[in-house]
BAFI-959524 format. One record per atom (N, C-alpha, C): residue in three letters; x, y, z. Coordinates in steps of 0.2 Angstrom, whole numbers, padded with zeros to 4 digits, always signed. Example, Ala and Ser with C-alpha at 12.3 -4.5 7.8 and 13.67 -1.06 7.14 Angstrom:
BEGIN
ALA+0066-0028+0039ALA+0062-0022+0039ALA+0066-0016+0039SER+0064-0011+0035SER+0068-0005+0036SER+0064+0000+0039
end
This chain:
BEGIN
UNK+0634+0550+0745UNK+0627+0553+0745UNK+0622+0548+0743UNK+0618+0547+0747UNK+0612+0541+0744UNK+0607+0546+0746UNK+0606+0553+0747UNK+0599+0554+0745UNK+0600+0562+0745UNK+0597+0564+0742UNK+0598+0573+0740UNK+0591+0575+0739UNK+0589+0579+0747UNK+0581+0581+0748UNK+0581+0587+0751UNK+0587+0587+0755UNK+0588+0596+0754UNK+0594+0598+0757UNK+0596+0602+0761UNK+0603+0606+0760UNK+0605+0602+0764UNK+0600+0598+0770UNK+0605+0595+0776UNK+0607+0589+0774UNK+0606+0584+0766UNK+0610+0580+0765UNK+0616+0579+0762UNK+0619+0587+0762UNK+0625+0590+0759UNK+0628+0592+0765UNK+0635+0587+0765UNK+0639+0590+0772UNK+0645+0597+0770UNK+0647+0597+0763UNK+0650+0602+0762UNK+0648+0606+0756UNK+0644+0610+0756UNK+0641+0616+0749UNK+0645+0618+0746UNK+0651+0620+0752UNK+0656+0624+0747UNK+0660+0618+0742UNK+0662+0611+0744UNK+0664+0610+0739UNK+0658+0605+0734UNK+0654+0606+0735UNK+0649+0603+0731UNK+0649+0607+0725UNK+0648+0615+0727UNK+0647+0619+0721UNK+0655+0617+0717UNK+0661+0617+0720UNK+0665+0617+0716UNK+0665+0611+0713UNK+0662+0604+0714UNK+0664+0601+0711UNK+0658+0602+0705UNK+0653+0609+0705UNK+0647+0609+0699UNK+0651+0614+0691UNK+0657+0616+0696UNK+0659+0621+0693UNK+0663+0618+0689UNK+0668+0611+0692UNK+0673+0608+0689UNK+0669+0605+0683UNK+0665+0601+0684UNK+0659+0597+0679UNK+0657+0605+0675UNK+0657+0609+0674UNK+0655+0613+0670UNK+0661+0614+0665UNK+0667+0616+0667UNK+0673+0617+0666UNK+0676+0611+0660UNK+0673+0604+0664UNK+0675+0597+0660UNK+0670+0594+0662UNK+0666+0594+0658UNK+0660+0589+0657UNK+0658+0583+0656UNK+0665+0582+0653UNK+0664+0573+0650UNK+0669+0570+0655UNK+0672+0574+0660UNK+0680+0571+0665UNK+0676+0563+0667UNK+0670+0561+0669UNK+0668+0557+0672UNK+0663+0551+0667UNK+0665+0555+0662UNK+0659+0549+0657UNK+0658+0542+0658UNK+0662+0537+0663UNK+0662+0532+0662UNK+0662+0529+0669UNK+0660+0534+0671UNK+0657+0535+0679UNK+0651+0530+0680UNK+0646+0531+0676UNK+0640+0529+0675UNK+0638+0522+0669UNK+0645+0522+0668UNK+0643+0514+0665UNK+0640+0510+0667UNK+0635+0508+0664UNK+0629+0500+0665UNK+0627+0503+0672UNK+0626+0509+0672UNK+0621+0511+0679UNK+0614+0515+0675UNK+0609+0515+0677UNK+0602+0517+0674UNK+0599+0521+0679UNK+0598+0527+0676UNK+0595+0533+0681UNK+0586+0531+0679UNK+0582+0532+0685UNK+0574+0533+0682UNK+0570+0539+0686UNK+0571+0544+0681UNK+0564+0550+0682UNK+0558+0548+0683UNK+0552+0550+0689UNK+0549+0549+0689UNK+0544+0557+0690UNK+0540+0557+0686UNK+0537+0564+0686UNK+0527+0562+0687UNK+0529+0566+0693UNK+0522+0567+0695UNK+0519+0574+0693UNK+0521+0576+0690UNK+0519+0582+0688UNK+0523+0586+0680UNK+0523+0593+0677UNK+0527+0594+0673UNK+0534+0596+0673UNK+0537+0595+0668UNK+0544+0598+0671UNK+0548+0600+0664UNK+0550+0605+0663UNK+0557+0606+0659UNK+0563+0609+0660UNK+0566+0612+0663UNK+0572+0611+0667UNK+0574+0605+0668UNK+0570+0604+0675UNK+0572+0598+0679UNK+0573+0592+0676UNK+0568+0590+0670UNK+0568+0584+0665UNK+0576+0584+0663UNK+0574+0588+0657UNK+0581+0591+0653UNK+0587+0589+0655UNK+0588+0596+0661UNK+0595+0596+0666UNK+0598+0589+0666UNK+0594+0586+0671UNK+0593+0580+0675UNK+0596+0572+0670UNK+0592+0573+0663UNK+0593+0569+0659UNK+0600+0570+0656UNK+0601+0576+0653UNK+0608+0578+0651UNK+0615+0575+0655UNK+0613+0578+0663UNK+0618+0576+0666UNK+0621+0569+0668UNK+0616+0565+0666UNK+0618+0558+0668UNK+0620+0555+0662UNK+0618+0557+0655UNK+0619+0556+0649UNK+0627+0557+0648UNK+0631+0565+0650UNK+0634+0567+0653UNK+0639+0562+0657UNK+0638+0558+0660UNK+0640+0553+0668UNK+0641+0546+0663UNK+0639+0544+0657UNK+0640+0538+0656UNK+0632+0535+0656UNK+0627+0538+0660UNK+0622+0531+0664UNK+0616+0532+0656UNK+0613+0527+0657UNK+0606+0525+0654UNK+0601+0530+0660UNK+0597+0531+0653UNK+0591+0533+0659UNK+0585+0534+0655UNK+0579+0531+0659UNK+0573+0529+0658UNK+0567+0533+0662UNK+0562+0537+0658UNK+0558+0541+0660UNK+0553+0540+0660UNK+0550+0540+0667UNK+0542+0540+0670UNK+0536+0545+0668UNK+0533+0547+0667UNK+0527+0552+0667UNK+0520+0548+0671UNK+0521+0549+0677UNK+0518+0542+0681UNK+0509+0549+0680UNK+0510+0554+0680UNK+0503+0558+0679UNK+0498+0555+0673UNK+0505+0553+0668UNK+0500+0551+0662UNK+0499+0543+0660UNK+0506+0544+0661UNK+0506+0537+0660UNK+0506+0529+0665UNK+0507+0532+0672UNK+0506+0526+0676UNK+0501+0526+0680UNK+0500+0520+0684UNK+0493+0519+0688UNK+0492+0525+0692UNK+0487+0525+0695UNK+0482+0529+0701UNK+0487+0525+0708UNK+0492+0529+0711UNK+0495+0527+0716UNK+0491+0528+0723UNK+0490+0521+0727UNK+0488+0524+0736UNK+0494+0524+0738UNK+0493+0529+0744UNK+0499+0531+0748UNK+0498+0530+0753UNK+0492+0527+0757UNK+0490+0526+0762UNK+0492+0518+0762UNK+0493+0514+0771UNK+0495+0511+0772UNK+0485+0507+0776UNK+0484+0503+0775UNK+0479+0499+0779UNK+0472+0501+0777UNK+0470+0503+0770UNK+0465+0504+0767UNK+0464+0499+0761UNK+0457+0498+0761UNK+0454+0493+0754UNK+0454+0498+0747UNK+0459+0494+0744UNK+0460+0500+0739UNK+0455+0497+0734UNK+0447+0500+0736UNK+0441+0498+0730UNK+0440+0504+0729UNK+0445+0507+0726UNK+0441+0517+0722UNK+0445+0517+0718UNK+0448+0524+0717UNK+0451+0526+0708UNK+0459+0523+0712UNK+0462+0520+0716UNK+0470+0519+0715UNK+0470+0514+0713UNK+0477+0512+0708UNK+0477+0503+0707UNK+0480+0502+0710UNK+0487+0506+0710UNK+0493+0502+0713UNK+0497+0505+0720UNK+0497+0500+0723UNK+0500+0504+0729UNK+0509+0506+0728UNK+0511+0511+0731UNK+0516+0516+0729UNK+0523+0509+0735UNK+0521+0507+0740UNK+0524+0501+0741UNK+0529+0497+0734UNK+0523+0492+0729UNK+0525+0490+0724UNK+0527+0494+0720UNK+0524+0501+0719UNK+0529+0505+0713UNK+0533+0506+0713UNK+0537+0510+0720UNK+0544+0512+0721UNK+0546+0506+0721UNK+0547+0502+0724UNK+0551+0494+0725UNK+0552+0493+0715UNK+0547+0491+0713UNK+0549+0489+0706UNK+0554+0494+0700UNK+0552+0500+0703UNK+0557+0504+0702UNK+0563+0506+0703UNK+0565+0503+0708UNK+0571+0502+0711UNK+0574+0496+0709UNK+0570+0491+0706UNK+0573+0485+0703UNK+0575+0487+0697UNK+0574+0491+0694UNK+0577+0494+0688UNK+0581+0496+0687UNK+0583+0501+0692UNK+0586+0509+0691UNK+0592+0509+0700UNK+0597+0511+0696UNK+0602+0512+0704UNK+0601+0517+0705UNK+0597+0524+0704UNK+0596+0527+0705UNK+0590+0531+0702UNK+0586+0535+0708UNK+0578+0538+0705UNK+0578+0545+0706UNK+0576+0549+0704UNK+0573+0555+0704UNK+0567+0555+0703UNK+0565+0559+0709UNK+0555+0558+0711UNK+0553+0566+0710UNK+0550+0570+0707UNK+0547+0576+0707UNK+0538+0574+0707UNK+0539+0578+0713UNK+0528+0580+0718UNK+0527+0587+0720UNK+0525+0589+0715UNK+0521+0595+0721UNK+0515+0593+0725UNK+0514+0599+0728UNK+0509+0598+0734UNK+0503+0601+0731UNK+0498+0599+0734UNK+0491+0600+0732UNK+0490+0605+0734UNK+0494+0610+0741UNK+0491+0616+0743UNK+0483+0617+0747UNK+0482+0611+0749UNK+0476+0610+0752UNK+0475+0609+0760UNK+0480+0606+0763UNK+0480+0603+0768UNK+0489+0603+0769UNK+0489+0607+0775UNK+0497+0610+0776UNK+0501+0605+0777UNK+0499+0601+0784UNK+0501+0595+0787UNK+0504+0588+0782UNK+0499+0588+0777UNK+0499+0583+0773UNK+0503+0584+0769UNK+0505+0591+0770UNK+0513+0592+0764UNK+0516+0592+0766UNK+0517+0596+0771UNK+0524+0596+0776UNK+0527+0590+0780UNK+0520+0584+0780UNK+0527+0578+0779UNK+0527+0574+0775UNK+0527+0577+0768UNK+0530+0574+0764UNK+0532+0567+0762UNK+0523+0564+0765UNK+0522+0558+0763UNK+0524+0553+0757UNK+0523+0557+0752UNK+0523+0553+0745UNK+0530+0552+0744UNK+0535+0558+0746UNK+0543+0558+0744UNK+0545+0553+0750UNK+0543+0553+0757UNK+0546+0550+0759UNK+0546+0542+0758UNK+0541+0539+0757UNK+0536+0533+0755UNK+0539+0531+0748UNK+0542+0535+0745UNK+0545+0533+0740UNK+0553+0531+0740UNK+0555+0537+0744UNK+0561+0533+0746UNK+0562+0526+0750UNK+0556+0527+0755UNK+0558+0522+0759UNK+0557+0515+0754UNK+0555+0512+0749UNK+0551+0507+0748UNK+0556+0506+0742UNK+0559+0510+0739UNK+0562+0510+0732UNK+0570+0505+0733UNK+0571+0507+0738UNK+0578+0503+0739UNK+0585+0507+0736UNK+0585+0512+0732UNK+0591+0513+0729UNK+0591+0523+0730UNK+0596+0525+0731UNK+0599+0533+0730UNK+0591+0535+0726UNK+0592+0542+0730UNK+0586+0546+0727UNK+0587+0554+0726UNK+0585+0555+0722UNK+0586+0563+0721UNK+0581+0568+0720UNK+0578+0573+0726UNK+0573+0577+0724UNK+0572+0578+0717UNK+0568+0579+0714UNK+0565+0584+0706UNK+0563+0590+0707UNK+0563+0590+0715UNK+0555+0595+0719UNK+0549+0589+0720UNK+0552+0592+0727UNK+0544+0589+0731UNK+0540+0595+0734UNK+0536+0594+0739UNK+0531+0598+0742UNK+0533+0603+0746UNK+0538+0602+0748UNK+0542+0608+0751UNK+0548+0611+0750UNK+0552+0605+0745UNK+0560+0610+0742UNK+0561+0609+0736UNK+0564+0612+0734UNK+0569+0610+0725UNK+0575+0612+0725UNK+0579+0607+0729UNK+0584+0607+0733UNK+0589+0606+0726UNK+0588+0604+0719UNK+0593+0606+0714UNK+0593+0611+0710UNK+0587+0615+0711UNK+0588+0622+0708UNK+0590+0627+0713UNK+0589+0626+0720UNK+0595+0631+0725UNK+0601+0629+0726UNK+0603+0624+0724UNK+0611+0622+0721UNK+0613+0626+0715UNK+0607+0627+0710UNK+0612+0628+0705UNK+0611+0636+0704UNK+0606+0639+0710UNK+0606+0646+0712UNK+0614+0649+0714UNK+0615+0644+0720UNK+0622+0645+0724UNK+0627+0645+0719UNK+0625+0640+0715UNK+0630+0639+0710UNK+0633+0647+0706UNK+0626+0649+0705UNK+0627+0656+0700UNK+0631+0662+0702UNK+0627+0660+0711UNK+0630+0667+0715UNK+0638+0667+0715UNK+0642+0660+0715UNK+0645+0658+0717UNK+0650+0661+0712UNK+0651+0659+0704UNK+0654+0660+0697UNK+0653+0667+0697UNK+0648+0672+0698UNK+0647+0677+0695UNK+0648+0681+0703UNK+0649+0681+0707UNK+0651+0686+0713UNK+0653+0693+0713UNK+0652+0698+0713UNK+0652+0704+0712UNK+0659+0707+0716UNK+0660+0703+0722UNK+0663+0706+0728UNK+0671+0708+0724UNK+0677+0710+0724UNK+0685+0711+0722UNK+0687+0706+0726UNK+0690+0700+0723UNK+0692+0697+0728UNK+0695+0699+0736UNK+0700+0704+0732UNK+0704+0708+0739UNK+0699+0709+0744UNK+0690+0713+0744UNK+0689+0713+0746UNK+0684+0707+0752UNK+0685+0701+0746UNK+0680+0696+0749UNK+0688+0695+0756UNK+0696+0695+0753UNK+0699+0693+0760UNK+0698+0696+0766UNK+0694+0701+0765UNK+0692+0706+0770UNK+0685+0705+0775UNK+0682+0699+0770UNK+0675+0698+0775UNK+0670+0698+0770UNK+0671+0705+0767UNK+0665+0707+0762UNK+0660+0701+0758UNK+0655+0699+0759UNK+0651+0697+0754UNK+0645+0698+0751UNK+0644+0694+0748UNK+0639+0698+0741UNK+0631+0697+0746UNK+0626+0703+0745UNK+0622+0706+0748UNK+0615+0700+0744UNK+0612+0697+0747UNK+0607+0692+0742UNK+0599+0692+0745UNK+0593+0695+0742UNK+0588+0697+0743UNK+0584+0691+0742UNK+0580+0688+0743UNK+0576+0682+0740UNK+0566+0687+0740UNK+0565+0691+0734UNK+0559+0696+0733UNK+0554+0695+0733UNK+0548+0691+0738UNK+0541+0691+0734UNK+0537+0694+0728UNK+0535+0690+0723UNK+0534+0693+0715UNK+0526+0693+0718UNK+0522+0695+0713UNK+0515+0697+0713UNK+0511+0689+0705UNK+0506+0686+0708UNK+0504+0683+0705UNK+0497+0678+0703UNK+0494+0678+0699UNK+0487+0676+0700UNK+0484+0671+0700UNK+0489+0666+0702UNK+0485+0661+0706UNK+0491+0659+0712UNK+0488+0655+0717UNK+0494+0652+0725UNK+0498+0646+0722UNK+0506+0648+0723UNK+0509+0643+0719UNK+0512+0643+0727UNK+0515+0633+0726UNK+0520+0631+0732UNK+0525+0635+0736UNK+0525+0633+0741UNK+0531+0638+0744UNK+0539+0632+0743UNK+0542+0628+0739UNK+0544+0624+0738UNK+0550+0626+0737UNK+0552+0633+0731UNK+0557+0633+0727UNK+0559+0640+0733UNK+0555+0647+0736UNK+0556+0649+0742UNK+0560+0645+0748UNK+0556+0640+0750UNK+0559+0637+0755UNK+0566+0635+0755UNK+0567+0632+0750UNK+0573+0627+0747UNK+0581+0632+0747UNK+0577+0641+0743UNK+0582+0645+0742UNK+0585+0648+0747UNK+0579+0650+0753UNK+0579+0652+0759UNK+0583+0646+0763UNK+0582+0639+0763UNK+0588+0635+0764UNK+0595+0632+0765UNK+0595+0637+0759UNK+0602+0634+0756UNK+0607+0642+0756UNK+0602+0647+0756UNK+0605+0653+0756UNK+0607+0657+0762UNK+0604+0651+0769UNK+0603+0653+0776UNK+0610+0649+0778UNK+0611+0643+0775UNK+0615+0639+0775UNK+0622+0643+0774UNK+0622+0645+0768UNK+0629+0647+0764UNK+0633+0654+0768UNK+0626+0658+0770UNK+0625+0664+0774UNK+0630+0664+0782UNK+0629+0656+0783UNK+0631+0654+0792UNK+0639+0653+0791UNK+0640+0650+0784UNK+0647+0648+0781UNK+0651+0655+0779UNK+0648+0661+0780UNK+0652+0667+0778UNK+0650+0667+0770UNK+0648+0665+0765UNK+0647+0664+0758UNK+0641+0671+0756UNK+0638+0672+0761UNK+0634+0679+0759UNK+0629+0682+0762UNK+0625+0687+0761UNK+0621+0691+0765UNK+0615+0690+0765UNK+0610+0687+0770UNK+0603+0683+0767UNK+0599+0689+0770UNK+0594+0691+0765UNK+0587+0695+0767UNK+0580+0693+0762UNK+0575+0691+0767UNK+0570+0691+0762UNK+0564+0694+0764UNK+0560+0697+0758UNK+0556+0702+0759UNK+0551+0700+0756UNK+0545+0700+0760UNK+0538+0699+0757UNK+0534+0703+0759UNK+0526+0703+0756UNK+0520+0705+0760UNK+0520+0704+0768UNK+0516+0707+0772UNK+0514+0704+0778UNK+0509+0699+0777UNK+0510+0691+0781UNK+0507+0686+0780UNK+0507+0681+0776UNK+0516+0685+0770UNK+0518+0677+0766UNK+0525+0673+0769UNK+0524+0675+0774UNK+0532+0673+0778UNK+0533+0667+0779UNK+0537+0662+0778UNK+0541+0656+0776UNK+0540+0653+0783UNK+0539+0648+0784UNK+0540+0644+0789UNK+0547+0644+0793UNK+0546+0645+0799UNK+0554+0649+0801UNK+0558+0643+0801UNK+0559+0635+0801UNK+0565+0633+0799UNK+0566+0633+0793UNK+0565+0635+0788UNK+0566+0636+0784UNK+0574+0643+0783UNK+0570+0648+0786UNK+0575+0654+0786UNK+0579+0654+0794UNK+0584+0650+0795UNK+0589+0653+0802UNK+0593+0657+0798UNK+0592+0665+0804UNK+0597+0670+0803UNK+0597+0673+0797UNK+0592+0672+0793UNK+0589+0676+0789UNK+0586+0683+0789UNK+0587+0689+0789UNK+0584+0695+0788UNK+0578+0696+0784UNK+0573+0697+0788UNK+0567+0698+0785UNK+0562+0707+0784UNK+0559+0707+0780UNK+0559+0712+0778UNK+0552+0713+0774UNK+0547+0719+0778UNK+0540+0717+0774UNK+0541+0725+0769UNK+0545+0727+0765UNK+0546+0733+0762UNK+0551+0733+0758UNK+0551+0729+0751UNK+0554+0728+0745UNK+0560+0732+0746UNK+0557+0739+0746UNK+0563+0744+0742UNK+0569+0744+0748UNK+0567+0745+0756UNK+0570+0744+0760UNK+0575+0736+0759UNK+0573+0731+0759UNK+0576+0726+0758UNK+0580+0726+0752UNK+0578+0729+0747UNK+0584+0728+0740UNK+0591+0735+0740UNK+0589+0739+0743UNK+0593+0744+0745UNK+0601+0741+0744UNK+0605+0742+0739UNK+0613+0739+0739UNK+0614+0731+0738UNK+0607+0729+0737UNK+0607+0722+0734UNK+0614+0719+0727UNK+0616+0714+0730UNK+0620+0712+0724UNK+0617+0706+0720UNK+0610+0702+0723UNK+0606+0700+0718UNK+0601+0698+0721UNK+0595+0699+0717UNK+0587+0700+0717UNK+0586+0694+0716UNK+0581+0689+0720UNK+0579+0683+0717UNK+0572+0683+0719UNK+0570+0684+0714UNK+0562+0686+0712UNK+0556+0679+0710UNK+0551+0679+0716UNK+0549+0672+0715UNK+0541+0672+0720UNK+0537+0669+0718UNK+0531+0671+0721UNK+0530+0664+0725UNK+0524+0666+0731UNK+0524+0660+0735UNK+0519+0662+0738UNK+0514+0656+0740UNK+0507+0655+0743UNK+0509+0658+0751UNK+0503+0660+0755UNK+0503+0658+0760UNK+0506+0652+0766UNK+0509+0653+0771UNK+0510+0648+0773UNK+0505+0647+0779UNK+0504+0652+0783UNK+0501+0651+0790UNK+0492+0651+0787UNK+0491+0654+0781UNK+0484+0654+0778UNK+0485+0650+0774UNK+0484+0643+0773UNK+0490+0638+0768UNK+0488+0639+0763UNK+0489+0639+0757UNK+0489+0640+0751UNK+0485+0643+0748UNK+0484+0650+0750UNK+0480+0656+0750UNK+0482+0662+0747UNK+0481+0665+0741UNK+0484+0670+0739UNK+0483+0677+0744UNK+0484+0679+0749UNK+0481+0687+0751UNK+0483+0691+0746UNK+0478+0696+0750UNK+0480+0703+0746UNK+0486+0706+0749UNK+0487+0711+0744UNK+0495+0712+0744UNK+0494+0718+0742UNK+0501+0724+0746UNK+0500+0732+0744UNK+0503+0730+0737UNK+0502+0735+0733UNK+0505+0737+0726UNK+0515+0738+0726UNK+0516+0736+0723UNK+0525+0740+0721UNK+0528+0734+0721UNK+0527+0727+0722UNK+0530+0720+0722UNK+0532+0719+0718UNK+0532+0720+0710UNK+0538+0719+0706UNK+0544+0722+0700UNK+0548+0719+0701UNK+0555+0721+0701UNK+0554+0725+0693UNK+0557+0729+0693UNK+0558+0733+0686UNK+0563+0738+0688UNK+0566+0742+0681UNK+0571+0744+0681UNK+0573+0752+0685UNK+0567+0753+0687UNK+0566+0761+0691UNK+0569+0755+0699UNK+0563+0750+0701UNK+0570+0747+0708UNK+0573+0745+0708UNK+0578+0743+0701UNK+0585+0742+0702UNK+0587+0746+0703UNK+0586+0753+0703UNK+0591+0755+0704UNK+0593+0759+0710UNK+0589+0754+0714UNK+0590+0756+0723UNK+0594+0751+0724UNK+0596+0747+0720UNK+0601+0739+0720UNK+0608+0744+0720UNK+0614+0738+0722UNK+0618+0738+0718UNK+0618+0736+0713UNK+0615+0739+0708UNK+0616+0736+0699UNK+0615+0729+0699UNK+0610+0727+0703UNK+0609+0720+0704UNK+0609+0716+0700UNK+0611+0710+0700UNK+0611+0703+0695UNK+0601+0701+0696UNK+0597+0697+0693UNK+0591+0697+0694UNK+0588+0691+0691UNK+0587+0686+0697UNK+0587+0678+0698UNK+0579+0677+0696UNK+0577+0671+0693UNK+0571+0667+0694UNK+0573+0660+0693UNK+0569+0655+0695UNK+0569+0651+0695UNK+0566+0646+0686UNK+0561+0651+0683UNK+0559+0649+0679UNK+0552+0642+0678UNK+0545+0642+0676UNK+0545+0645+0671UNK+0543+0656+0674UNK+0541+0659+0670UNK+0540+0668+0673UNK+0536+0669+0669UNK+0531+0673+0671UNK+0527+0676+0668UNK+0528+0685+0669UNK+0530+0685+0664UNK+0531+0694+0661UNK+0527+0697+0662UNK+0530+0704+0666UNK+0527+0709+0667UNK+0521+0707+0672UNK+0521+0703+0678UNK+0517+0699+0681UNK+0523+0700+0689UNK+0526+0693+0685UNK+0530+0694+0692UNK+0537+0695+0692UNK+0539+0699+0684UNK+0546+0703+0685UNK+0546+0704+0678UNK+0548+0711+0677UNK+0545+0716+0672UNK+0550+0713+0664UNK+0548+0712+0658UNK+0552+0709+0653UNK+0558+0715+0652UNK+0556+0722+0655UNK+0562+0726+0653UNK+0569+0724+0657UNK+0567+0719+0663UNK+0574+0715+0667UNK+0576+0711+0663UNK+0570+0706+0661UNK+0571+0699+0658UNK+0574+0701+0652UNK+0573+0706+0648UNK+0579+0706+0643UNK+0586+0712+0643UNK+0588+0713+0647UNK+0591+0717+0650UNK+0597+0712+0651UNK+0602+0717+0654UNK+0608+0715+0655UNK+0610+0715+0661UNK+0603+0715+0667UNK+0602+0713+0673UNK+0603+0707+0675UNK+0600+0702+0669UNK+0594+0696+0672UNK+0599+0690+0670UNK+0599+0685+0675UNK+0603+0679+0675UNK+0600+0672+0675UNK+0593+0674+0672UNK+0589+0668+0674UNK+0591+0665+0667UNK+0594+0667+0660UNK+0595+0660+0658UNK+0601+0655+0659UNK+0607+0661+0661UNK+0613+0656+0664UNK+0611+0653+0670UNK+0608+0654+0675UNK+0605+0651+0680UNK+0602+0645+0679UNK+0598+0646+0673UNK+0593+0640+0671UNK+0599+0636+0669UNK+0603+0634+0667UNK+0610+0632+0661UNK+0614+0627+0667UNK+0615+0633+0673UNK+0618+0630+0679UNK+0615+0623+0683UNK+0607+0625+0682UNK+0605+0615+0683UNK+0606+0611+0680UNK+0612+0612+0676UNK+0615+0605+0672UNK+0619+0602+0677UNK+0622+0606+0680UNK+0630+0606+0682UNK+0627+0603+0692UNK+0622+0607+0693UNK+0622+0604+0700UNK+0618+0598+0699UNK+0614+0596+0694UNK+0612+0588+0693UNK+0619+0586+0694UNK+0624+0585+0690UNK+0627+0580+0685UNK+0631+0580+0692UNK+0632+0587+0698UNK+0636+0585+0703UNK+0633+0581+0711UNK+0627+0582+0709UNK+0626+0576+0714UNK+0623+0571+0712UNK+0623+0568+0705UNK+0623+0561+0701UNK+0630+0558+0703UNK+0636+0564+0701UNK+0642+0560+0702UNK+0643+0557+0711UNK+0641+0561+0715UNK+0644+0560+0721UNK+0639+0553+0725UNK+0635+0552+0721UNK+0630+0545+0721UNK+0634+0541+0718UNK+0634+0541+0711UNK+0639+0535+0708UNK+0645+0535+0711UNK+0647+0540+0716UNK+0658+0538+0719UNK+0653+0532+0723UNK+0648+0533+0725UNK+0647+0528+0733UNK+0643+0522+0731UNK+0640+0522+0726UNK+0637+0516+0722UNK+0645+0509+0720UNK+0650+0514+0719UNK+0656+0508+0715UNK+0658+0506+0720
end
């Protein structure tokens, strides 16, 4: 694997997740994997999960790694090709990726979108521009339209904790998975949606589970994002016999980056579980309580968001290892 930016650079999820599971199981089995190899973070934005995770895991692998804060600490990058760069940029993202690929056999890039101009995110200029130029294995952090390691380490969850009897999974049965529009006050990316809608549409096609997502009218996901995905503009309808709630807010798409207005009844509390099946109930984290999912979940015996959060150790460290098999 030399590039990890979203579910289509995985040829098999099913055994990706096992091999997140085996690295969970035995964490140090590959500690020398990453000898005298140097991983390099580069943060365009903040991060605590994905830092963390991310660091551990290759720490985890054997490798070195060296951390960027290119917001604060590096130049003004142009991303533009054939402009006089006489304004606020110094350095062109050409030289930066390049020189950081002289460093490092391996990068992880994190950019959100500006949410301004749709086009200019959705081709994901900056991500791509920096692969191209850098020369070595890249690994999304989250860019402008995925976060293709925290919907691994989603599958991951679903995957460990599965509801189904197994008897009954040899039967066909699987686990029922809702992805919930939350309620929130300001327009956040549609990145980490995208990515879940994804990977969950993906896993969905492999027989691994039942994909439904339910939003307001007007926050609907760009349709490659969901094939075969069940869509649903009425919460309670969509969570009916849920086996897990994955509760997550997101801007407009077709209105880009627009919060509309929304009817009332959008966040998950303990009176709509109980139209679930006893659901499990996902976030991505950071969350804002009682906003876009109520603390009596978050500290309940419903809520998996900190084993979830826990599990992006495990889907880093597993596609760090499967870059280093191809690195040797």
């Amino acid at each position: 694997m030399k590039l990890f930016s979203s579910v289509s650079d995985v040829q098999d999820i099913k055994q990706l997740v096992s091999s997140a599971l085996a690295l969970k199981a035995s964490p140090y089995a590959y500690g020398d994997l990453g000898k005298n190899k140097t991983l390099g973070l580069v943060f365009m934005n903040p991060s605590l999960r994905t830092r963390l995770s991310t660091q551990k895991a290759a720490l985890n692998l054997g490798m070195n790694v060296m951390v960027m804060n290119m917001d604060k600490e590096g130049w003004a990058l142009e991303t533009q090709d054939g402009v006089i760069m006489n304004g606020t940029t110094v350095e062109h993202i050409r030289e930066a990726a390049a020189v950081m690929g002289e460093y490092c056999d391996i990068l992880g890039l994190r950019s959100f979108p500006k949410l301004q101009d749709r086009d200019e995110d959705y081709n994901e200029e900056f991500f791509n521009k920096f692969v191209k130029f850098c020369g070595v294995p890249v690994v999304s952090l989250e860019s402008a339209t995925r976060h293709p390691l925290q919907s691994l380490a989603d599958l991951i969850t679903i995957t460990e904790t599965n509801p189904v009897p197994i008897a009954d999974r040899a039967n066909g049965k699987v686990p029922k998975v809702v992805l919930a529009w939350a309620p929130h006050i300001k327009p956040l990316p549609q990145a980490v949606p995208n990515s879940f809608a994804e990977w969950m549409s993906r896993a969905q096609a492999e027989g691994m589970l039942d994909f439904t997502i339910a939003q307001p009218e007007g926050f609907e996901l760009e349709e490659s994002f969901t094939p075969g995905a069940k869509i649903s503009h009425n919460l309670d309808e969509a969570i009916a016999n849920a086996d897990y709630v994955y509760v997550k807010n997101w801007s407009s798409y077709k209105e880009y980056g627009k919060l509309l207005d929304f009817p009332e009844g959008w966040m998950m509390n303990n009176e709509k579980l109980k139209l679930t099946n006893n659901a499990k109930v996902m976030h991505c984290l950071p969350v804002r309580r009682d906003l876009e999912l109520s603390s009596e979940i978050l500290d309940g015996p419903n809520s998996l968001v900190i084993h979830e959060a826990g599990n992006r150790l495990w889907s880093a460290q597993a596609v760090l290892k499967a870059m280093l098999e191809e690195l040797k």
